[in-house]
Backbone bond lengths (Angstrom), bond angles and torsions (degrees), N, CA, C in turn:
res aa  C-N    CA-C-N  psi(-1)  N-CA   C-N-CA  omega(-1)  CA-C   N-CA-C  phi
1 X - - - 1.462 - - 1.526 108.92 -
2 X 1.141 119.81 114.91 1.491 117.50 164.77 1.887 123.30 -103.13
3 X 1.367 90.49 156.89 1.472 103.43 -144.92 1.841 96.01 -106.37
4 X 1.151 124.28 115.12 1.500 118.84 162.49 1.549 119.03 -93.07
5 X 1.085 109.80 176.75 1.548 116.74 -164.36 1.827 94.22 -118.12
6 X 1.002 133.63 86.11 1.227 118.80 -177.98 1.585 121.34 -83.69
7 X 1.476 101.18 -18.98 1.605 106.62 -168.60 1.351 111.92 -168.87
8 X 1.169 126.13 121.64 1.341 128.87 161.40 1.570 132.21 -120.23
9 X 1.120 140.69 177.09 1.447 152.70 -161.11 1.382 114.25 178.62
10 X 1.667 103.34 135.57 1.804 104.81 161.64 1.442 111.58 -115.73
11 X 1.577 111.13 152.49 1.530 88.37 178.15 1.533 85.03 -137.92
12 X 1.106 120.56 -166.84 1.919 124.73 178.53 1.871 98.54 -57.94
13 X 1.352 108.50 -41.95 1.937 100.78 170.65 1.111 121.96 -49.17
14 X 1.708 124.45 -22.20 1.246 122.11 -129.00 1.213 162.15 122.52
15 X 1.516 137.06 -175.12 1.450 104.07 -178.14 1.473 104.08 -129.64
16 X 1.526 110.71 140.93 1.369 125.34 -161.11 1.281 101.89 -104.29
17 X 1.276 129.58 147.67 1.444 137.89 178.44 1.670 117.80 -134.33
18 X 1.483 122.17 121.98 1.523 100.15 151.16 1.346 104.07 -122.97
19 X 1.707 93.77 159.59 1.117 116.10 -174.56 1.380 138.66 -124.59
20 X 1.385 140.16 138.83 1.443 119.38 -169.70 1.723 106.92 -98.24
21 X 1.320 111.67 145.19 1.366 89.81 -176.94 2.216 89.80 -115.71
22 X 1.214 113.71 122.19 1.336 99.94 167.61 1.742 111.82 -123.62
23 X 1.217 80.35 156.78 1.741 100.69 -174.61 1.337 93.55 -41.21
24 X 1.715 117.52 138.58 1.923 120.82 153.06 1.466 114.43 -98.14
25 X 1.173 104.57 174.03 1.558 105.61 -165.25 1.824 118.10 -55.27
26 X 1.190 102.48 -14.32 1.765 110.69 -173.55 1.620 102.89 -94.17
27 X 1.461 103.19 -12.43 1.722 91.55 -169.46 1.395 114.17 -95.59
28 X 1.110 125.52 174.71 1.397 120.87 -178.62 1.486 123.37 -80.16
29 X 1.153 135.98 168.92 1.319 123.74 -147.61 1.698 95.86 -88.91
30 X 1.975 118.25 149.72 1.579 96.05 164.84 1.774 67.77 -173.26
31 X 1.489 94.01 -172.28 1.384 108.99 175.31 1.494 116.14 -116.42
32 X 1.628 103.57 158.09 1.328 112.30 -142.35 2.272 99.32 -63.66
33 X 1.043 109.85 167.57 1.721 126.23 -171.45 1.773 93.25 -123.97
34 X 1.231 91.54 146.68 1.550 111.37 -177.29 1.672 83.57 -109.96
35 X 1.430 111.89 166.94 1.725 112.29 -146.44 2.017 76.20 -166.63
36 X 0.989 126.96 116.07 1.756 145.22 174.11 1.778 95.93 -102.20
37 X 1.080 103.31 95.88 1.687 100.70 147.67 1.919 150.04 -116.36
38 X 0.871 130.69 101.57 1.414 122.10 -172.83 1.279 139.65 -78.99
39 X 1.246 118.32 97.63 1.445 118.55 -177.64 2.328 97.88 62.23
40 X 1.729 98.30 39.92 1.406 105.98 161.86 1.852 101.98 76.27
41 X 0.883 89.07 29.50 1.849 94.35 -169.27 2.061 96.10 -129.38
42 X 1.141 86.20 104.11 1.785 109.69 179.85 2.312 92.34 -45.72
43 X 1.084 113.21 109.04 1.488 126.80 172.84 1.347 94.66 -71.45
44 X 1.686 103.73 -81.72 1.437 112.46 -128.30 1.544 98.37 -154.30
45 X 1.254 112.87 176.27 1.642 99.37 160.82 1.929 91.40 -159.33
46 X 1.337 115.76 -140.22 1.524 123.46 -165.94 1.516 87.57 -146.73
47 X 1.126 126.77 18.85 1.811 113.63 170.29 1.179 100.17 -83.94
48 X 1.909 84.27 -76.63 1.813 110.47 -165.49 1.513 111.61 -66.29
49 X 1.151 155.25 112.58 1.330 150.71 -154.04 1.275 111.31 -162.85
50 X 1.453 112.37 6.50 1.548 135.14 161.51 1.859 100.48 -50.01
51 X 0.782 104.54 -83.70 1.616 103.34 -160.79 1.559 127.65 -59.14
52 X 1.810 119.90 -7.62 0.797 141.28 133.91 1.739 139.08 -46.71
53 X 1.421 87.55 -45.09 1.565 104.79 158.33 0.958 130.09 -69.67
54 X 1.750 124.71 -35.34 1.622 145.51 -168.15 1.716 87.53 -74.57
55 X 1.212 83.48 -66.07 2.376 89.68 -165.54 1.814 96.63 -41.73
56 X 1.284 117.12 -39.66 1.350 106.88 -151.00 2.041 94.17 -74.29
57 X 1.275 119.44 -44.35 1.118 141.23 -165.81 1.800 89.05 -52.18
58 X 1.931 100.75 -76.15 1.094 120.84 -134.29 2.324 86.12 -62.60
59 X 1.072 113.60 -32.53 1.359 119.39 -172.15 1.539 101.79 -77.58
60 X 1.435 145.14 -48.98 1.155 154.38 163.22 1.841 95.43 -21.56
61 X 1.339 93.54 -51.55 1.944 95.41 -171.52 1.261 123.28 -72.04
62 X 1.644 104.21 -8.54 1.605 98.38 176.62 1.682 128.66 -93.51
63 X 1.303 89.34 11.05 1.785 106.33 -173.57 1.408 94.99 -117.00
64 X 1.373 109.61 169.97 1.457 109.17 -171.95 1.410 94.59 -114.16
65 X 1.777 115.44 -40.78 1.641 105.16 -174.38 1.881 84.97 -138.12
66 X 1.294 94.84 123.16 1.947 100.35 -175.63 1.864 95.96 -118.53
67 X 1.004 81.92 71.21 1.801 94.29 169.97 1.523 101.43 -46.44
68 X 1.438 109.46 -57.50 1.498 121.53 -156.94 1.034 111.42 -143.50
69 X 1.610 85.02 108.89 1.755 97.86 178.47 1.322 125.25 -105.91
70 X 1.210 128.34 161.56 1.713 119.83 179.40 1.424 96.71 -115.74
71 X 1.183 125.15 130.96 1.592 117.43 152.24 1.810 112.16 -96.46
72 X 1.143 117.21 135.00 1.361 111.04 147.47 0.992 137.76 -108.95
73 X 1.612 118.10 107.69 1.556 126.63 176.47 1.486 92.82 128.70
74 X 1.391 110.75 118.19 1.636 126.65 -171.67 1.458 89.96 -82.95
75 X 1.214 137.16 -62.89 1.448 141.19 -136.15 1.153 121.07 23.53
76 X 1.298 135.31 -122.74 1.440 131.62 -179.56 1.982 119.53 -84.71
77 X 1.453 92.56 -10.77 1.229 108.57 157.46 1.662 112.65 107.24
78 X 1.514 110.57 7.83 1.551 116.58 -172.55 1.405 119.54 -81.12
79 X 1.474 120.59 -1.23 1.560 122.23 -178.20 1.892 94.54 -105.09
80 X 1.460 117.87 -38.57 1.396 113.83 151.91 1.504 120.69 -38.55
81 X 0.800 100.11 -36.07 1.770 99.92 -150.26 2.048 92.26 -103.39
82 X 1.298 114.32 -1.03 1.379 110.75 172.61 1.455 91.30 -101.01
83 X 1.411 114.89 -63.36 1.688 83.86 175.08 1.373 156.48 -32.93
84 X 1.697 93.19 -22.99 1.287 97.51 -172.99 1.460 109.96 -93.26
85 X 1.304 118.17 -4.40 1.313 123.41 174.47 1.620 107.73 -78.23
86 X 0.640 106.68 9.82 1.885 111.70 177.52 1.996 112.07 -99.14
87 X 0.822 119.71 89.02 1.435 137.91 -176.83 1.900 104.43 -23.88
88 X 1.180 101.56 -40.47 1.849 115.54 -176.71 1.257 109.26 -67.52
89 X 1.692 124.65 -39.36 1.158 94.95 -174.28 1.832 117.60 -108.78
90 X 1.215 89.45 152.41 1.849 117.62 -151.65 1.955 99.71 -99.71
91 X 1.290 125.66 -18.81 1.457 150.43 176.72 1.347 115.86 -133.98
92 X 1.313 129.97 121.57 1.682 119.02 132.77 1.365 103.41 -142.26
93 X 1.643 92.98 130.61 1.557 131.99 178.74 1.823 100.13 -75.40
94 X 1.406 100.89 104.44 1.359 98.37 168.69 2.174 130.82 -100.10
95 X 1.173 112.59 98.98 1.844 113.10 -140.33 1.462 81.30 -104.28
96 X 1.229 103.18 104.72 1.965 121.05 162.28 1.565 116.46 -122.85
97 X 1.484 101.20 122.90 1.399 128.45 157.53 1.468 116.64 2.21
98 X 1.364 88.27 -88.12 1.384 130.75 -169.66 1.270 118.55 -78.45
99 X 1.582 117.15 92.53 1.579 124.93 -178.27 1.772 101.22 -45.57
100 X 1.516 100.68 -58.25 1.021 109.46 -164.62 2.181 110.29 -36.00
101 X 1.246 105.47 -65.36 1.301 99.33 176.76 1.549 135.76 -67.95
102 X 1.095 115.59 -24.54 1.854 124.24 135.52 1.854 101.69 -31.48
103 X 1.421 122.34 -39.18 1.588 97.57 -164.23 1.532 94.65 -94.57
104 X 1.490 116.37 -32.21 1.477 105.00 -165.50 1.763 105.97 -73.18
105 X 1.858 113.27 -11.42 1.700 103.08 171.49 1.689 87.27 -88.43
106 X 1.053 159.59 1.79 1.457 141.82 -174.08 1.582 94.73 -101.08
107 X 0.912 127.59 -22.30 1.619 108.33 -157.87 1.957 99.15 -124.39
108 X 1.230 94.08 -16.93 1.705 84.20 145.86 2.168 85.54 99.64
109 X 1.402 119.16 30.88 1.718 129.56 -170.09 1.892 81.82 -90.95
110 X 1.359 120.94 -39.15 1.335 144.82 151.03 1.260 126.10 -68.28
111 X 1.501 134.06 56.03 1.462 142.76 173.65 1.741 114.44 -8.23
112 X 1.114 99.09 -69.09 1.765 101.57 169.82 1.310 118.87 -45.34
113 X 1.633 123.66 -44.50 1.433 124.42 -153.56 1.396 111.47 -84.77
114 X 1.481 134.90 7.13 1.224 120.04 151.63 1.877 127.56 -62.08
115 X 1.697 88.36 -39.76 1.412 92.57 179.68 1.040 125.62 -67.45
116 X 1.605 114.19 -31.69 1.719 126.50 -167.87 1.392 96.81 -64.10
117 X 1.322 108.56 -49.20 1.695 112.44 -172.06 1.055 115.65 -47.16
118 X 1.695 110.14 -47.99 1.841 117.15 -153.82 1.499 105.42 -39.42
119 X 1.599 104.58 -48.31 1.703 131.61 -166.23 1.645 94.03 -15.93
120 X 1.507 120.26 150.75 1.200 126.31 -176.32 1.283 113.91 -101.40
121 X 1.546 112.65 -3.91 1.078 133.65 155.29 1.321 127.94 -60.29
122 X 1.319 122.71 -77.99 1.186 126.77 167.59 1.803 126.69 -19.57
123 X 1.195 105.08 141.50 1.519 119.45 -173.70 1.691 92.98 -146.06
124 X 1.152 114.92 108.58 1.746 124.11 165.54 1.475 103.41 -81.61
125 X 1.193 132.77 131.71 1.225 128.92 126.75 1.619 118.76 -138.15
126 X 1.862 79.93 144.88 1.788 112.78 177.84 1.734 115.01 -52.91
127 X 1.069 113.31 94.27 1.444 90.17 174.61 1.715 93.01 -172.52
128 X 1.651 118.40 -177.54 1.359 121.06 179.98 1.679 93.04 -107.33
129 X 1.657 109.11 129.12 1.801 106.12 -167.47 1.335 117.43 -74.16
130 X 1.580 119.99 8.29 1.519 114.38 154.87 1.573 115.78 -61.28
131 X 1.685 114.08 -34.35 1.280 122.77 -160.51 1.703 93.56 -97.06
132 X 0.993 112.53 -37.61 1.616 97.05 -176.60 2.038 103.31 -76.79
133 X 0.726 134.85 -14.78 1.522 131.67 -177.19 1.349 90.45 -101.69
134 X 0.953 143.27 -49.62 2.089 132.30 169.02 1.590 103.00 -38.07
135 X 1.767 128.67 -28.09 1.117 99.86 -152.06 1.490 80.56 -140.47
136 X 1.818 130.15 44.54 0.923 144.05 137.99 1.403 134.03 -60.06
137 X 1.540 129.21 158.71 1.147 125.13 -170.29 1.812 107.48 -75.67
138 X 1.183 152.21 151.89 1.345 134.64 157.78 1.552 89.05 -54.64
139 X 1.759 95.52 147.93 1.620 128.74 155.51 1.847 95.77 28.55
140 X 1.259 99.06 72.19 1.683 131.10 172.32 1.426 120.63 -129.15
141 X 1.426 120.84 3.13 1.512 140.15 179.09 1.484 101.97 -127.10
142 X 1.458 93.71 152.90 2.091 99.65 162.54 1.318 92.92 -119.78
143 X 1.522 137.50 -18.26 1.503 138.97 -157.32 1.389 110.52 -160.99
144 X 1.760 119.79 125.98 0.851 121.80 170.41 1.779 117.00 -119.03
145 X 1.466 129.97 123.08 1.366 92.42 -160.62 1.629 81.45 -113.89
146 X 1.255 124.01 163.21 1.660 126.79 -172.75 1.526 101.60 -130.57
147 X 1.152 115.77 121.71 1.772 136.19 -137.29 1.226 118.96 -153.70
148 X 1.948 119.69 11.53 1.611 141.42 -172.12 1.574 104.96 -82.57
149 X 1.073 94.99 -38.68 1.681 96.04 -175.61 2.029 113.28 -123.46
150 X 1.448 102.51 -136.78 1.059 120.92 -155.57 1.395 107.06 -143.51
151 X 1.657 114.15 25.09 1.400 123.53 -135.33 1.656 144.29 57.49
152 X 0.970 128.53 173.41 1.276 120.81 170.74 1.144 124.81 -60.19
153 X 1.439 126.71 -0.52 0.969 126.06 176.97 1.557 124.05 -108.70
154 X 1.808 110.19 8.59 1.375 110.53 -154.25 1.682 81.51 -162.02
155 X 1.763 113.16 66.73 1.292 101.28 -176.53 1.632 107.27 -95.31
156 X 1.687 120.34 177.63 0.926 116.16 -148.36 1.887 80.14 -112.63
157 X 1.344 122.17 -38.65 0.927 134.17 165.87 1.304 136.57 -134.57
158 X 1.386 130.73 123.29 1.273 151.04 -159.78 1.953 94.57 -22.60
159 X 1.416 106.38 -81.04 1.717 112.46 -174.32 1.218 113.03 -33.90
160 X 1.804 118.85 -25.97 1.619 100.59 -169.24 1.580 113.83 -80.44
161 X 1.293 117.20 12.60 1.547 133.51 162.56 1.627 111.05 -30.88
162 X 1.076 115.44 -43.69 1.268 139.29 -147.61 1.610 114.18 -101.86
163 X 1.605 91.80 7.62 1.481 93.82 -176.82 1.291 102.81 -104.27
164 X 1.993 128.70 -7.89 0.870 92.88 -166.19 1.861 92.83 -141.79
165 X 1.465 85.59 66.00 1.779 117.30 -179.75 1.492 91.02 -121.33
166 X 1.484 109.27 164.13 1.451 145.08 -179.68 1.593 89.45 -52.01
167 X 1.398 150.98 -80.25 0.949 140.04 -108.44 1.878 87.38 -90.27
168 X 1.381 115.25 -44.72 1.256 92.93 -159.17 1.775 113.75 -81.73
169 X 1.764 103.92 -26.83 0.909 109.90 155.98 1.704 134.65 -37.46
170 X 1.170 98.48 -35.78 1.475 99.44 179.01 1.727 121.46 -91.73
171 X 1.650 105.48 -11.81 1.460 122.35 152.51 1.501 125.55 -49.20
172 X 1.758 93.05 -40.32 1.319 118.44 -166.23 2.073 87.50 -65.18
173 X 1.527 105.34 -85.16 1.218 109.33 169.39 1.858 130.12 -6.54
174 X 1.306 83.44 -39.27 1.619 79.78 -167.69 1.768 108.01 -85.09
175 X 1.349 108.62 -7.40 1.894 112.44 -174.35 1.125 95.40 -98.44
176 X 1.614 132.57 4.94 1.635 124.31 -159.80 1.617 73.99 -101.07
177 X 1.796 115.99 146.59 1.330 138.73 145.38 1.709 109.94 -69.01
178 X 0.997 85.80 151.53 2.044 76.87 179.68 1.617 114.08 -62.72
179 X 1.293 109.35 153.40 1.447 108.78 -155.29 1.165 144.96 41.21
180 X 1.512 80.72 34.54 1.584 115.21 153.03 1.804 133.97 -80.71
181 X 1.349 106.27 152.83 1.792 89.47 169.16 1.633 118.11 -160.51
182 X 1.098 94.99 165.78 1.387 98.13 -176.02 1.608 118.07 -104.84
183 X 1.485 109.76 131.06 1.512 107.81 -167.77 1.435 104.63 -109.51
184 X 1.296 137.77 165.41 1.086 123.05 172.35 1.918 97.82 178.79
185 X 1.504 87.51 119.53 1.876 112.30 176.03 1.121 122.44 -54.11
186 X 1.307 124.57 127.21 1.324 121.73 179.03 1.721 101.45 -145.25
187 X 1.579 122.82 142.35 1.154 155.53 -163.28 1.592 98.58 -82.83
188 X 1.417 119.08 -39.73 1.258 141.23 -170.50 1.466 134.07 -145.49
189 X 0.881 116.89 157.58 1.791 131.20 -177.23 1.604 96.33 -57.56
190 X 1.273 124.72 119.04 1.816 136.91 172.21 1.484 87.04 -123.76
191 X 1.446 111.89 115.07 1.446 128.86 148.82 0.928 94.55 -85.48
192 X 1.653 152.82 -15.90 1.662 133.40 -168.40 1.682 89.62 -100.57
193 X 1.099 139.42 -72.40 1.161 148.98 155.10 2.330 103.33 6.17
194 X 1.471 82.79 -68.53 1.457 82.41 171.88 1.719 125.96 -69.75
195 X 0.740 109.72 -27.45 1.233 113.71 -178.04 1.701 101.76 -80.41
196 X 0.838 121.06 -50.02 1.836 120.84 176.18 1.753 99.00 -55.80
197 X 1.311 116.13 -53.23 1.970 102.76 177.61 1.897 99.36 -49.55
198 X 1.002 127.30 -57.63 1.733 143.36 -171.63 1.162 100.44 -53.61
199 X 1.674 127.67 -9.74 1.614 118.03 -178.21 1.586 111.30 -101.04
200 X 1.860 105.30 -27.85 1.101 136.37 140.20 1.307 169.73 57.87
201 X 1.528 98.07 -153.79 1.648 140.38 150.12 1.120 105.53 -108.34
202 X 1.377 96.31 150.46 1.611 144.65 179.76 2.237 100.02 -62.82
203 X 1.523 95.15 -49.29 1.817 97.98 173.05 1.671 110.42 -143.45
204 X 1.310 103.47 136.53 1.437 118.16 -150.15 1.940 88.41 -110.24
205 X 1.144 125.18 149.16 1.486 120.90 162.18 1.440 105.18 -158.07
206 X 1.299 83.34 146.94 1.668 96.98 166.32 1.202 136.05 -115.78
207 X 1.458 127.38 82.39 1.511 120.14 -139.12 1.542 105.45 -121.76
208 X 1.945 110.32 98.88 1.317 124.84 167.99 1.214 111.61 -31.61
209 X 1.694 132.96 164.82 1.049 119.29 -153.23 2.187 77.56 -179.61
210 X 1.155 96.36 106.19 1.230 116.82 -177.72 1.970 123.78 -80.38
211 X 1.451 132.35 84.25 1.177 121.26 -151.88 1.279 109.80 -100.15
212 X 0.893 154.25 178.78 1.554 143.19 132.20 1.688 115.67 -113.10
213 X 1.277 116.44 119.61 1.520 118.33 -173.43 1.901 96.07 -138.16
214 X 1.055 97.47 142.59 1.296 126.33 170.77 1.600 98.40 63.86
215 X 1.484 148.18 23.28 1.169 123.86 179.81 1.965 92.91 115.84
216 X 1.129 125.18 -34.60 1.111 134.82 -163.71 1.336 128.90 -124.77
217 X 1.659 115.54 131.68 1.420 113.83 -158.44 1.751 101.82 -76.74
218 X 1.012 120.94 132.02 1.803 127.88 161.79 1.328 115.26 -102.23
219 X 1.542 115.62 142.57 1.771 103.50 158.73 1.631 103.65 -116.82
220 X 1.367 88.46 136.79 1.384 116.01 168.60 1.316 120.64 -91.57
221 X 1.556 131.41 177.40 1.368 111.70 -168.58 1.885 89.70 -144.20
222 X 1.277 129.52 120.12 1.801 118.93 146.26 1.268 100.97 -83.22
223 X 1.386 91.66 150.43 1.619 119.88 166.32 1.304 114.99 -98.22
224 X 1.049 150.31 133.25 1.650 146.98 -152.18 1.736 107.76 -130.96
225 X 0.980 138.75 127.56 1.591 133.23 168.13 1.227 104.01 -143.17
226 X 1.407 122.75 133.23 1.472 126.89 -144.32 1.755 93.67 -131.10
227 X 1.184 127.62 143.32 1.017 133.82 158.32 1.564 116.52 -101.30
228 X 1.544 115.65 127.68 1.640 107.10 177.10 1.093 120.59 -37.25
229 X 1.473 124.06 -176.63 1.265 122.20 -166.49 1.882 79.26 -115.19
């Protein structure tokens, strides 16, 4: 498999990379994979896009009407782009880091990301989503799903520690409309993670989430924090 360099960027995080991955002459035939890396740390790619899909699904189900959703963390754009396949929602706020990858889905460095964008739905904003939910409306969301890392246990960068402590969590809380909630991906089982939603929300869950990637079953984990109705 050989690997191209299609695009890069540094920003104060770091240095961002995409990449093409295309078939080499020994491999079997397929079409080329886009490959997300950060500061040399494997993101994401355009194969596996299972678990992106699951979070978007499995969180979609915990609201009853998610007018308005926030995602945090654009990446290649496939947990966006499951939301929007959901007929209910009428908004989703998409809050990425990284200007830089906002331009490579706007200008098409990302083949898919012209279209995802067009959506009349969609709302991008530039910013880090501690700072864009600090300077949210109160109870202006029904759904927030949190999509930066790999959980707390598999961060992409040191600061995003902090997303999944009392303070921001409870930021989170305050943009949720009632019967609202907060979703948030995790790679692994967080008893600390859970216990910070339980300090909170009103209902805390932990809902396994069964994938299959590469040939092989994985469990994944959402984190659930519910605002009363």
């Amino acid at each position: 498999m050989d690997h191209v360099e299609i695009a890069r960027a540094e920003s104060e995080r770091g240095e961002l990379v995409l990449r093409e991955r295309r078939p080499g002459p020994d491999d079997p035939p397929g079409a080329p994979a886009l490959e997300l890396r950060a500061n040399g740390v494997f993101v994401m790619d355009t194969v596996e896009v299972s678990t992106e899909r699951a979070l978007a699904r499995a969180a979609l189900d915990t609201v009853a009407e998610p007018r308005a959703v926030v995602v945090g963390g654009l990446g290649l754009g496939f947990t966006m782009h499951e939301v929007l396949a959901d007929p209910r929602v009428e908004v989703c706020a998409v809050v990425e880091v990284e200007e830089a990858l906002v331009g490579w889905m706007r200008d098409g460095t990302v083949p898919h990301g012209p279209g995802l964008l067009a959506d009349g739905r969609v709302r991008v904003v530039v910013a880090d989503i501690a700072v864009a939910v600090a300077e949210a409306r109160p109870a202006s969301y029904d759904l927030v799903l949190l999509d930066v890392d790999n959980g707390p246990g598999y961060l992409v960068h040191d600061a995003n520690a902090a997303l999944y402590e009392e303070p921001f969590l409870s930021d989170v809380g305050r943009v949720l409309r009632p019967g609202g909630a907060l979703a948030v991906w995790s790679a692994a089982e967080s008893s600390g993670l859970e216990a910070a939603l339980g300090r909170v929300f009103d209902d805390v869950r932990a809902v396994p989430l069964e994938v299959r990637l590469q040939e092989r079953d994985e469990t994944y984990w959402l984190y659930v924090g519910g605002r009363g109705a």
